[in-house]
DRENDO-1510 file (C-alpha; in Angstrom, 1 decimal, always signed):
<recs>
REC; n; res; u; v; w
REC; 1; UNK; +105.8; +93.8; +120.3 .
REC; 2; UNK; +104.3; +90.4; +121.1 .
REC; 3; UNK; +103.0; +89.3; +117.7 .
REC; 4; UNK; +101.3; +85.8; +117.3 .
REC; 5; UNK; +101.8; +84.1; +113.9 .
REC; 6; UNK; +98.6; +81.8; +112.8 .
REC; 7; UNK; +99.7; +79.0; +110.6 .
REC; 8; UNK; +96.7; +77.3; +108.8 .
REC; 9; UNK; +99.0; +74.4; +107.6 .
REC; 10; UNK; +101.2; +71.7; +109.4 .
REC; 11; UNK; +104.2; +73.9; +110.3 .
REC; 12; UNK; +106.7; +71.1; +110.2 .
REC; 13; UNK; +106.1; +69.9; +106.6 .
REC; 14; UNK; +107.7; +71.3; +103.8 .
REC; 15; UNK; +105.7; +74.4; +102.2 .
REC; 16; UNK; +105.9; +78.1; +101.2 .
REC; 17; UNK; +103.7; +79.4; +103.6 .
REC; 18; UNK; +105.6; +77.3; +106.0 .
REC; 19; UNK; +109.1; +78.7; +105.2 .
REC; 20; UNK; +107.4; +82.6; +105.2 .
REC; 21; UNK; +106.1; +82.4; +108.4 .
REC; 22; UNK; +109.3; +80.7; +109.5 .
REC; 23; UNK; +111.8; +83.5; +107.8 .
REC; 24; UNK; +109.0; +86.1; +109.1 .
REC; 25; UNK; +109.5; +84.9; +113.1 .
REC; 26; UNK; +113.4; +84.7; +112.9 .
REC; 27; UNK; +113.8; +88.2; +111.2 .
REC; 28; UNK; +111.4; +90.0; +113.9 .
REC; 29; UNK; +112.9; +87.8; +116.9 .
REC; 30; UNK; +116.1; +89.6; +115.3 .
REC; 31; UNK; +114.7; +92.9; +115.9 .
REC; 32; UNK; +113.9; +92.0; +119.5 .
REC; 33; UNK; +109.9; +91.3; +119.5 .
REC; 34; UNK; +108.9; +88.2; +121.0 .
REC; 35; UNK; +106.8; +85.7; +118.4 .
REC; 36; UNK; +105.3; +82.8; +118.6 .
REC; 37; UNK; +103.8; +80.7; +115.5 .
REC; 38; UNK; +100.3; +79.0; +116.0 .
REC; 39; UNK; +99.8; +76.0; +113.9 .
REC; 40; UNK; +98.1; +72.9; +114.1 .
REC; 41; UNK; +99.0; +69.6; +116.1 .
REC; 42; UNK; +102.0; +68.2; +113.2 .
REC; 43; UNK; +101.4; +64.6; +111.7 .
REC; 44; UNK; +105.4; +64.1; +110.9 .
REC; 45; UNK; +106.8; +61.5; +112.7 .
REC; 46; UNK; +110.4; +63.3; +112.9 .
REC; 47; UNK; +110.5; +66.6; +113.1 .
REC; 48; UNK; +112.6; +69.0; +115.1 .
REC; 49; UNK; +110.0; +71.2; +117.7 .
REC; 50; UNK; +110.4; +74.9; +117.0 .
REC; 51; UNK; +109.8; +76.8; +120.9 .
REC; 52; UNK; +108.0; +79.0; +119.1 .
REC; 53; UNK; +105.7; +76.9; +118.3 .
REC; 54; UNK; +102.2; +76.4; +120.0 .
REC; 55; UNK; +100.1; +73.4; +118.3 .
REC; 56; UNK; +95.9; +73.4; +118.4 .
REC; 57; UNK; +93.9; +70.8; +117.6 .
REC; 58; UNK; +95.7; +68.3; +114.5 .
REC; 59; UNK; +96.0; +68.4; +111.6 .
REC; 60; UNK; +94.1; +66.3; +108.3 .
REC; 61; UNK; +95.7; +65.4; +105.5 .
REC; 62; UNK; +93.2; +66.7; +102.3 .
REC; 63; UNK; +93.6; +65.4; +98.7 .
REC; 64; UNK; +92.8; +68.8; +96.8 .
REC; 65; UNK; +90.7; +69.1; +93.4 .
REC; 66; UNK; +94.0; +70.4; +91.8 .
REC; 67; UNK; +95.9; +67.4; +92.0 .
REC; 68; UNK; +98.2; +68.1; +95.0 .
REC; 69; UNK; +98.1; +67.1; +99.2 .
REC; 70; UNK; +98.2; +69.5; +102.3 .
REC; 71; UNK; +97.6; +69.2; +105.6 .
REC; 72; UNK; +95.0; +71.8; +107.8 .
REC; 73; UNK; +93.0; +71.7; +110.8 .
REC; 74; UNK; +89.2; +71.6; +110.1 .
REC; 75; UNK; +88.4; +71.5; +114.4 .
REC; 76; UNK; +90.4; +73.0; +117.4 .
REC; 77; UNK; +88.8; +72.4; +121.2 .
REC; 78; UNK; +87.4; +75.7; +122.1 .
REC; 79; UNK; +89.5; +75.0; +125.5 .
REC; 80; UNK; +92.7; +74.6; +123.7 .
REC; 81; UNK; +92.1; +78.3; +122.3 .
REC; 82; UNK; +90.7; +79.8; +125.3 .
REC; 83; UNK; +93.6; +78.4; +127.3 .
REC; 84; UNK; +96.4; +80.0; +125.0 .
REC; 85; UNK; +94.8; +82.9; +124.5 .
REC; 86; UNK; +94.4; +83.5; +128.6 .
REC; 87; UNK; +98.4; +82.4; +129.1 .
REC; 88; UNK; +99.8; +84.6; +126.1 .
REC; 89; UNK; +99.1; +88.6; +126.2 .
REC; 90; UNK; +99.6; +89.5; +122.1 .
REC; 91; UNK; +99.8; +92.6; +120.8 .
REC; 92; UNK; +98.8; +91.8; +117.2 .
REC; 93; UNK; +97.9; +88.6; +115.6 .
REC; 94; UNK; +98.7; +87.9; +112.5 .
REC; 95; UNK; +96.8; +85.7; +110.4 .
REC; 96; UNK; +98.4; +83.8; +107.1 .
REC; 97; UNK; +96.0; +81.9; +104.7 .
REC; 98; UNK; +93.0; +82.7; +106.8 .
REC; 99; UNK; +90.1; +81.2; +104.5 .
REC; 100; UNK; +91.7; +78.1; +104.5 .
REC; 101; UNK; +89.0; +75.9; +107.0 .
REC; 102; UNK; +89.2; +76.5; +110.3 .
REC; 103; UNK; +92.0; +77.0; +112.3 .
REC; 104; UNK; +92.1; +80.8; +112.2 .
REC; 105; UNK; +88.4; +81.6; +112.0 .
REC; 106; UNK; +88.0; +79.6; +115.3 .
REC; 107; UNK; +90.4; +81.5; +117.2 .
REC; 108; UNK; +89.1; +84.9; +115.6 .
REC; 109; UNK; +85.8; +84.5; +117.3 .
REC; 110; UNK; +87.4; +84.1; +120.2 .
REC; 111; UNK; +89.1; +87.1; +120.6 .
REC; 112; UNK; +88.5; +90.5; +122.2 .
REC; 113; UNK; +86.7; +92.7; +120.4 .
REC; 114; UNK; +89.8; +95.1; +120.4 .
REC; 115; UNK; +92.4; +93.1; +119.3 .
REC; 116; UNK; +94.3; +93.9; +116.7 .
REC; 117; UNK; +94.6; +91.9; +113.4 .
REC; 118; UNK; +96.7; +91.0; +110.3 .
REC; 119; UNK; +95.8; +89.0; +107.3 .
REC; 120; UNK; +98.0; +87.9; +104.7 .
REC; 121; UNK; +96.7; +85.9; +101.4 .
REC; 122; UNK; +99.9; +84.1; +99.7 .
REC; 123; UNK; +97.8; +81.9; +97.4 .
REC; 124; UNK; +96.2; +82.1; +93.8 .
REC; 125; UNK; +93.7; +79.7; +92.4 .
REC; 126; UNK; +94.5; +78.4; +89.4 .
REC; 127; UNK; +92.7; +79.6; +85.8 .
REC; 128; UNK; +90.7; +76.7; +84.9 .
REC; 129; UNK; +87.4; +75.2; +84.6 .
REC; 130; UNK; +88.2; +73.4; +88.5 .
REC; 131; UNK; +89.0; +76.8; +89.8 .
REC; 132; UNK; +85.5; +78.0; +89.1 .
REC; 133; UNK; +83.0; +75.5; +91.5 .
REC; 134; UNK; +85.6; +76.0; +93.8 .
REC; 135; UNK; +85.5; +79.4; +94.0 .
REC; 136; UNK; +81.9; +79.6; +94.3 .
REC; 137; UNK; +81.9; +77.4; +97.0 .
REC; 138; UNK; +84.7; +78.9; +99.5 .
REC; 139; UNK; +83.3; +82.7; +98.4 .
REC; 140; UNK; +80.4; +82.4; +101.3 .
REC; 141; UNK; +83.3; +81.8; +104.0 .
REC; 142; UNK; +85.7; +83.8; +102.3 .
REC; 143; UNK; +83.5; +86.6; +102.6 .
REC; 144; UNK; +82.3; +86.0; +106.3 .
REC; 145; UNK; +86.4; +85.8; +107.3 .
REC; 146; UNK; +87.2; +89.5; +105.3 .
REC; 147; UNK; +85.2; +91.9; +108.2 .
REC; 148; UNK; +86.8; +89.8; +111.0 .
REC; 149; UNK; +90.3; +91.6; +109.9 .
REC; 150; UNK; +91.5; +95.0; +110.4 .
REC; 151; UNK; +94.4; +95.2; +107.6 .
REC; 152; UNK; +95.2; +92.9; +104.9 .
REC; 153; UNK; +98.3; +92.1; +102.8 .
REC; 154; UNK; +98.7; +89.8; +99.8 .
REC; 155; UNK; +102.4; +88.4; +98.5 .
REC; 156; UNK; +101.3; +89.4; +95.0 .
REC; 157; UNK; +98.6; +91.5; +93.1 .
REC; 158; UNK; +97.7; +88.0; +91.7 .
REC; 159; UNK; +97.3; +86.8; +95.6 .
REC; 160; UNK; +95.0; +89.6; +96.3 .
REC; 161; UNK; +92.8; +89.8; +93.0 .
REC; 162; UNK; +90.0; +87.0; +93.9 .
REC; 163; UNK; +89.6; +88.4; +97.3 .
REC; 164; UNK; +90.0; +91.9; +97.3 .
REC; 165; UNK; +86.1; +91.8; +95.1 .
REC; 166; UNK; +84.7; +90.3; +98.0 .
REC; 167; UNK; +86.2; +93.7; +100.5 .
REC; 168; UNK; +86.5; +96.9; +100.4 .
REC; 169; UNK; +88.8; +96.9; +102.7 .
REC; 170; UNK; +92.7; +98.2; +100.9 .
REC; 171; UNK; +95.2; +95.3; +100.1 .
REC; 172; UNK; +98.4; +96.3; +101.0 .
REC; 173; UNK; +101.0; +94.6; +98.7 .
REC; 174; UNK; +104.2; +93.1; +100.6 .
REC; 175; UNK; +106.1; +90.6; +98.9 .
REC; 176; UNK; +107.6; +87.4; +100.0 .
REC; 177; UNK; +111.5; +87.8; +100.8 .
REC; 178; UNK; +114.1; +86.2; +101.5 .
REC; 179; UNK; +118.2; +86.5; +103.1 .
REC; 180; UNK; +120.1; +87.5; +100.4 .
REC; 181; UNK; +123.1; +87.7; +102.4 .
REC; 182; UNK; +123.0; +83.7; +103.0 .
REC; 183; UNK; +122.7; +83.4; +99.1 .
REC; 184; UNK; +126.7; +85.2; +98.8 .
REC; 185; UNK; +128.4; +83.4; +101.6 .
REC; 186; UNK; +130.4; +81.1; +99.3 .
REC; 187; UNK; +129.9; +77.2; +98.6 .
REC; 188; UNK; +132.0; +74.7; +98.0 .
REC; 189; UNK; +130.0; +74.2; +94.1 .
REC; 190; UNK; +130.0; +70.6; +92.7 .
REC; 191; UNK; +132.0; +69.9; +89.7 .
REC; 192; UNK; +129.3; +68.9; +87.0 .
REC; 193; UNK; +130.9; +67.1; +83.7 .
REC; 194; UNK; +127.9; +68.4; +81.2 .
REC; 195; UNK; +125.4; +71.0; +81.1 .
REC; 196; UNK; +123.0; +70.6; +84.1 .
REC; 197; UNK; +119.2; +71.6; +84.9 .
REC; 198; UNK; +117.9; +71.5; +88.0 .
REC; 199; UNK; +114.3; +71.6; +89.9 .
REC; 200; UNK; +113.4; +71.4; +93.3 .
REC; 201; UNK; +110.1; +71.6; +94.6 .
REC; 202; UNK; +107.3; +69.4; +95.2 .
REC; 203; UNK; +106.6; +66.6; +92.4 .
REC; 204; UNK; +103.3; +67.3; +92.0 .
REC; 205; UNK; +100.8; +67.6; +88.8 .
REC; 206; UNK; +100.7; +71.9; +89.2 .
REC; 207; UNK; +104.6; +71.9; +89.1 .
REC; 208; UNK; +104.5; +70.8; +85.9 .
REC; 209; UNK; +107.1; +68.2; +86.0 .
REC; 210; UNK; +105.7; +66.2; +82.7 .
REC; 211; UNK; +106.4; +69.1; +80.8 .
REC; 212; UNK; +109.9; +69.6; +81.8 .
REC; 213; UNK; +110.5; +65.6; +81.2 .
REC; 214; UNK; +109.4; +66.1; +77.6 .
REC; 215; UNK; +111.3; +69.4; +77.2 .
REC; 216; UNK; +114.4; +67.7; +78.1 .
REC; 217; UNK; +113.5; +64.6; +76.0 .
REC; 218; UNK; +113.2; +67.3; +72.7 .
REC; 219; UNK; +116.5; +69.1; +74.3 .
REC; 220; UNK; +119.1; +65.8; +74.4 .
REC; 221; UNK; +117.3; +63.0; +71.8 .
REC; 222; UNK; +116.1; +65.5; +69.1 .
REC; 223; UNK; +118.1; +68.7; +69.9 .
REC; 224; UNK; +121.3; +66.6; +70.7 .
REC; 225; UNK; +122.7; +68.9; +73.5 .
REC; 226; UNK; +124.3; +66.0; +76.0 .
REC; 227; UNK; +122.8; +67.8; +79.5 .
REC; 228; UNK; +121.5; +66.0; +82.8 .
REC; 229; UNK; +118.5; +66.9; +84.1 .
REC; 230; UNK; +118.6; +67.2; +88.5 .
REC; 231; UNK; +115.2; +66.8; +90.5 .
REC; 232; UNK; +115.4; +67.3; +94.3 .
REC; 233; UNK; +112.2; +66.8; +96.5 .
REC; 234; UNK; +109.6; +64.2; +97.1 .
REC; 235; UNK; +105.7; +64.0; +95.9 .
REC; 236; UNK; +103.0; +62.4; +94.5 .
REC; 237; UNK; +104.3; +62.2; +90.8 .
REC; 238; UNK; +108.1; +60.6; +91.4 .
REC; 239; UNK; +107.1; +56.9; +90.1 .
REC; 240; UNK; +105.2; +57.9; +87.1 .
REC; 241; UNK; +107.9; +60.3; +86.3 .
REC; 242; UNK; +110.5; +57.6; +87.2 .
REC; 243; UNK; +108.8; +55.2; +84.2 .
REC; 244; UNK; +108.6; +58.3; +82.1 .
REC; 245; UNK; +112.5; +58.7; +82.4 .
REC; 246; UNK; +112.4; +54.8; +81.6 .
REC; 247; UNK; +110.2; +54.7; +78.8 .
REC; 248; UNK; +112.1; +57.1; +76.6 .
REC; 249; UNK; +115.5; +55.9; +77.8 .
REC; 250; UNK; +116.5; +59.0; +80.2 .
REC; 251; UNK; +117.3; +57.3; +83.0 .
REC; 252; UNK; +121.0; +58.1; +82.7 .
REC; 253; UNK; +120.3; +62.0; +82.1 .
REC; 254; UNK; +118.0; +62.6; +85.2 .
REC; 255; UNK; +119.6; +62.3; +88.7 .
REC; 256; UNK; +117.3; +62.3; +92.0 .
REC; 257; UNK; +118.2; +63.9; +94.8 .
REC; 258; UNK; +114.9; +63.7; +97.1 .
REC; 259; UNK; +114.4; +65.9; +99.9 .
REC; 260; UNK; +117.6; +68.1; +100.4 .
REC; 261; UNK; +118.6; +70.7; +103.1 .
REC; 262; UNK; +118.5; +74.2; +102.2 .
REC; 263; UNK; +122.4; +74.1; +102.2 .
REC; 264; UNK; +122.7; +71.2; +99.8 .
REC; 265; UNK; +119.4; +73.7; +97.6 .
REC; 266; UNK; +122.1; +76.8; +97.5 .
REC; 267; UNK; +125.1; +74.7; +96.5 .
REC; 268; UNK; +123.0; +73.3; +93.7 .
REC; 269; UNK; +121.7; +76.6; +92.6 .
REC; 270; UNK; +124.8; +77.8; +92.1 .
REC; 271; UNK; +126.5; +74.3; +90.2 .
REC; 272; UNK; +123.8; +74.0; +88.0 .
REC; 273; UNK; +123.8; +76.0; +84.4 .
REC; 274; UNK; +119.8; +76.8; +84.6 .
REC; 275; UNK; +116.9; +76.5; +87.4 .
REC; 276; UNK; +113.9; +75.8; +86.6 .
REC; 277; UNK; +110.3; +75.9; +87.1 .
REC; 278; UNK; +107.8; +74.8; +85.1 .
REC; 279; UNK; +104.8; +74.9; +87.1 .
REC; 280; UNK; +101.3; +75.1; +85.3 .
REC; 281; UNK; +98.9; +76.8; +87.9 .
REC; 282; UNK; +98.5; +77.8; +91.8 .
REC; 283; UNK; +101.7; +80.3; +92.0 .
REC; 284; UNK; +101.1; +83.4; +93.3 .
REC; 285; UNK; +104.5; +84.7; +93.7 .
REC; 286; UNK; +107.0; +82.1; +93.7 .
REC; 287; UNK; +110.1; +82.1; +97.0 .
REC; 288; UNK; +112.1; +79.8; +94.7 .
REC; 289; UNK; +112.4; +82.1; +91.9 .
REC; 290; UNK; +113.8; +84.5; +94.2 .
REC; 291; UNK; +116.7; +82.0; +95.6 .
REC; 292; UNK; +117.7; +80.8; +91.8 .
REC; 293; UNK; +118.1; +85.1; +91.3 .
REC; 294; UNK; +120.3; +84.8; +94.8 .
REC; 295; UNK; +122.6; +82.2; +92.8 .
REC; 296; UNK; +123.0; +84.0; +89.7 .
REC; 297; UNK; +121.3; +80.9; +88.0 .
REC; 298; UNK; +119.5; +82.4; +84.7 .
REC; 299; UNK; +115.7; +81.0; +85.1 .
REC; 300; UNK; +113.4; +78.8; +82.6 .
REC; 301; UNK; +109.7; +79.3; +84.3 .
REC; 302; UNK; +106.3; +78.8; +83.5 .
REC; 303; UNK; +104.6; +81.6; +82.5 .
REC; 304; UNK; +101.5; +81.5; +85.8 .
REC; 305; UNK; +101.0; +85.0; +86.8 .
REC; 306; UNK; +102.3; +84.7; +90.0 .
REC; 307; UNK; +105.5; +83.6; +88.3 .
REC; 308; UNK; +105.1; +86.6; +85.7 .
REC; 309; UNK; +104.6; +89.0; +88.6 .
REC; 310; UNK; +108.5; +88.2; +89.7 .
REC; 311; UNK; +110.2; +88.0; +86.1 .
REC; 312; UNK; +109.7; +91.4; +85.0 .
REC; 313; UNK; +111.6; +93.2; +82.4 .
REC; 314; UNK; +114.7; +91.2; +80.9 .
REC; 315; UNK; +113.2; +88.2; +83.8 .
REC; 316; UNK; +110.8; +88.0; +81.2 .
REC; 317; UNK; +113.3; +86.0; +78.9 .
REC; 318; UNK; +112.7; +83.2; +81.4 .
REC; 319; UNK; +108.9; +82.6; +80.9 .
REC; 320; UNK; +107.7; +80.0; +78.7 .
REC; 321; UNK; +104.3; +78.0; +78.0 .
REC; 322; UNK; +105.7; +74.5; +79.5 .
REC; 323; UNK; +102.7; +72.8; +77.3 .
REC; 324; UNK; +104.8; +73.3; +74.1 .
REC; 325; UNK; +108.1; +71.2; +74.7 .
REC; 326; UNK; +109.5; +72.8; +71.2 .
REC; 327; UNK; +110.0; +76.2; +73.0 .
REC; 328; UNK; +110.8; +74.9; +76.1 .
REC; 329; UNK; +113.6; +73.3; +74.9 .
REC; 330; UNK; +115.0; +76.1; +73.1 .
REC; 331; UNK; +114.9; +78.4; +76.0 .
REC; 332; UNK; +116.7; +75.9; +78.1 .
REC; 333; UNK; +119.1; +75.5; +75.0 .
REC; 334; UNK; +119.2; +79.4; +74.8 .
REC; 335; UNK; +120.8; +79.6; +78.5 .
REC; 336; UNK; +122.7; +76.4; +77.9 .
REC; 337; UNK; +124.4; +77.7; +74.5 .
REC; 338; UNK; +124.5; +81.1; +75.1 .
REC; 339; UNK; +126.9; +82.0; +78.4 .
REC; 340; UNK; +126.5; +86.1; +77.2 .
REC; 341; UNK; +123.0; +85.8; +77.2 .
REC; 342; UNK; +123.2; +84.3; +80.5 .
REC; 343; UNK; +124.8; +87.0; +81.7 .
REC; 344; UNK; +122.0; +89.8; +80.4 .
REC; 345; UNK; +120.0; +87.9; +82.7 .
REC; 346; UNK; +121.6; +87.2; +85.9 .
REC; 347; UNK; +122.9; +90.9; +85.8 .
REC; 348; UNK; +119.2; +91.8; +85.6 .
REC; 349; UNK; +118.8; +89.2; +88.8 .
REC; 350; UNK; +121.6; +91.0; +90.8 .
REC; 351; UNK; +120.2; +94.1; +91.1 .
REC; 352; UNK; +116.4; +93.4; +91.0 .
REC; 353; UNK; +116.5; +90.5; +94.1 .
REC; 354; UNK; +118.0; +93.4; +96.6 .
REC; 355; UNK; +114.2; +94.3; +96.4 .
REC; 356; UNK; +113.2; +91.6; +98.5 .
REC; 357; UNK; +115.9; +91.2; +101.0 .
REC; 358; UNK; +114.1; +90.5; +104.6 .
REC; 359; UNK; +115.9; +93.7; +105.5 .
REC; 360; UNK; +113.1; +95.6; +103.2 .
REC; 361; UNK; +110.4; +93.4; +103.6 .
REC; 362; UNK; +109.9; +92.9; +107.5 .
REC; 363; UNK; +110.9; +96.9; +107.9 .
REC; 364; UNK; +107.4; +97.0; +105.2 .
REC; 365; UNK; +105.7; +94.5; +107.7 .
REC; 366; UNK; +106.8; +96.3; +110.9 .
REC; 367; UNK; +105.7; +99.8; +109.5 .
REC; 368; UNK; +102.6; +98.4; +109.3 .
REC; 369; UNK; +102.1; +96.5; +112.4 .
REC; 370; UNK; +102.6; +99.8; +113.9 .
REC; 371; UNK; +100.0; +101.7; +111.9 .
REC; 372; UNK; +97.2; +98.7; +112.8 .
REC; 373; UNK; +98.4; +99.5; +116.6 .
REC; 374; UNK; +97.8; +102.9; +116.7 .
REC; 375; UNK; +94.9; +102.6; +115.1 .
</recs>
């Protein structure tokens, strides 16, 4: 098959979607069908081009009402379309985050009437009093996008519930996935001298970083357990977390690591003595969840459905409220103390991440992608 992958976001910067769609491409280029990933022009200065890769219009940085930045394409030239569409003959296209503005709504009408179509919705919006203007407003676009589509999938129930009330059109439910196999090739671990946490993500309000900074102040000034805390990635939050770590004298326990590879992410999972990841709102599944199960690492988590919707069963031991920094602290203490109740979870983790090995997943996507094409 010759399968186009629509991007909505800047392909080349760090993001979920980005790293599905990415995974996604490899895995079916594995399998011998040619791919090639539509995105928008990229505003990174270094970046490493991916052939796969053909860029429309550029992309705009957007401040978004919930306290976090992405990147999107709001115009594309109707040439720029036209052109790729008469140079590329695609069998499917398949559509990820459609209702964010515009990218794929603008190729869509300019398809052939018989072309066959994909959508997959990865995100959730978050349960608040933002959420709710917000959701009022994109529903008239939302809605006008659904009967452009023949099939859609969602990562989650939680991704699908907002949209499937605006369809009637079946949601089919295919997770996100990920490599295990890369996840058991040994590491060469790093040799920690005290109990360590670690985080990596975006610092950003939704993650719910302040939280986990007051957890840990509760966990090593009032709870006296001598840990280190471990924060890898790059966002809007670092200084004020910085002077939060220097306010209540932390600075020695927290350790920055900034952006890291996604070598330097697995040998980290595996060193540390509990991931975690706090965040507050806007997770509909959660990739990073899945990697920390990989590791063996046993998982503190806030309790956002999408997050909820992945710890199941024992996982559930992992979900806290990261509002309350008493009970945070003793669940982190709980891993920390406990090295048997560890072990309940991570055996748990062993067995329930085989359930979203690409090898299951892209068979679920391909399954389908032949359905819509006979169709």
């Amino acid at each position: 098959m010759n399968i186009a992958l629509v991007c909505p976001y800047d392909f080349y910067r760090p993001g979920g979607v980005q790293e599905c769609i990415r995974d996604l491409a490899s895995q079916l280029e594995s399998r011998g069908h040619d791919i090639s990933i539509v995105a928008p022009t990229t505003l990174q200065k270094h970046y490493t081009p991916d052939p796969r890769v053909k860029m429309l219009g550029r992309a705009s940085k957007i401040r978004t009402p919930f306290a976090t930045s992405t990147e999107w394409t709001f115009s594309t030239d109707k040439s720029e379309i036209t052109s790729l569409l008469n140079n590329h003959q695609f069998d499917l296209w398949h559509f990820h985050e459609p209702w964010i503005p515009r990218l794929s709504k603008q190729i869509i009408d300019l398809l052939p009437k018989d072309q066959k179509t994909l959508a997959t919705f990865h995100a959730k919006l978050p349960d608040n009093f933002i959420s709710r203007p917000i959701e009022k407003a994109i529903t008239p676009y939302a809605r006008s996008i659904l009967g452009d589509f023949d099939y859609f999938t969602a990562v989650s129930e939680v991704a699908a519930e907002y949209l499937s009330n605006l369809t009637d059109k079946k949601f089919h439910i295919i997770p996100n996935a990920i490599n295990v196999n890369i996840y058991k090739q040994p590491t060469k671990n790093f040799r920690l001298p005290r109990p360590t946490i670690f985080y990596v993500g975006r610092l950003e309000k939704r993650k719910g970083l302040d939280y986990l900074l007051k957890a840990f102040r509760v966990l090593t000034q009032e709870m006296g357990i001598d840990a280190e805390l471990v924060l890898a990635g790059t966002g809007p939050k670092f200084k004020s977390l910085v002077n939060y770590t220097e306010r209540y004298q932390l600075t020695h326990k927290v350790k920055w690591l900034g952006q890291i590879s996604d070598q330097d992410k697995r040998t980290w999972l595996k060193s540390a003595d509990v991931f975690c990841s706090p965040a507050i709102y806007g997770e509909s599944f959660g990739i990073v969840l899945l990697e920390a199960m990989a590791c063996n690492r046993p998982i503190v988590a806030g309790n956002n459905p999408g997050y909820s919707s992945v710890l199941t069963g024992v996982g559930e031991l992992g979900l806290i409220n990261p509002k309350n920094p008493e009970e945070f602290a003793r669940r982190l203490a709980l891993f920390i103390n406990n090295p048997e109740i560890s072990q309940v979870f991570t055996d748990w983790s062993r067995l329930e991440i085989l359930k979203y090995d690409f090898d299951i997943i892209i068979n679920s996507y391909l399954n389908l992608y032949e359905k819509i094409l006979k169709t």
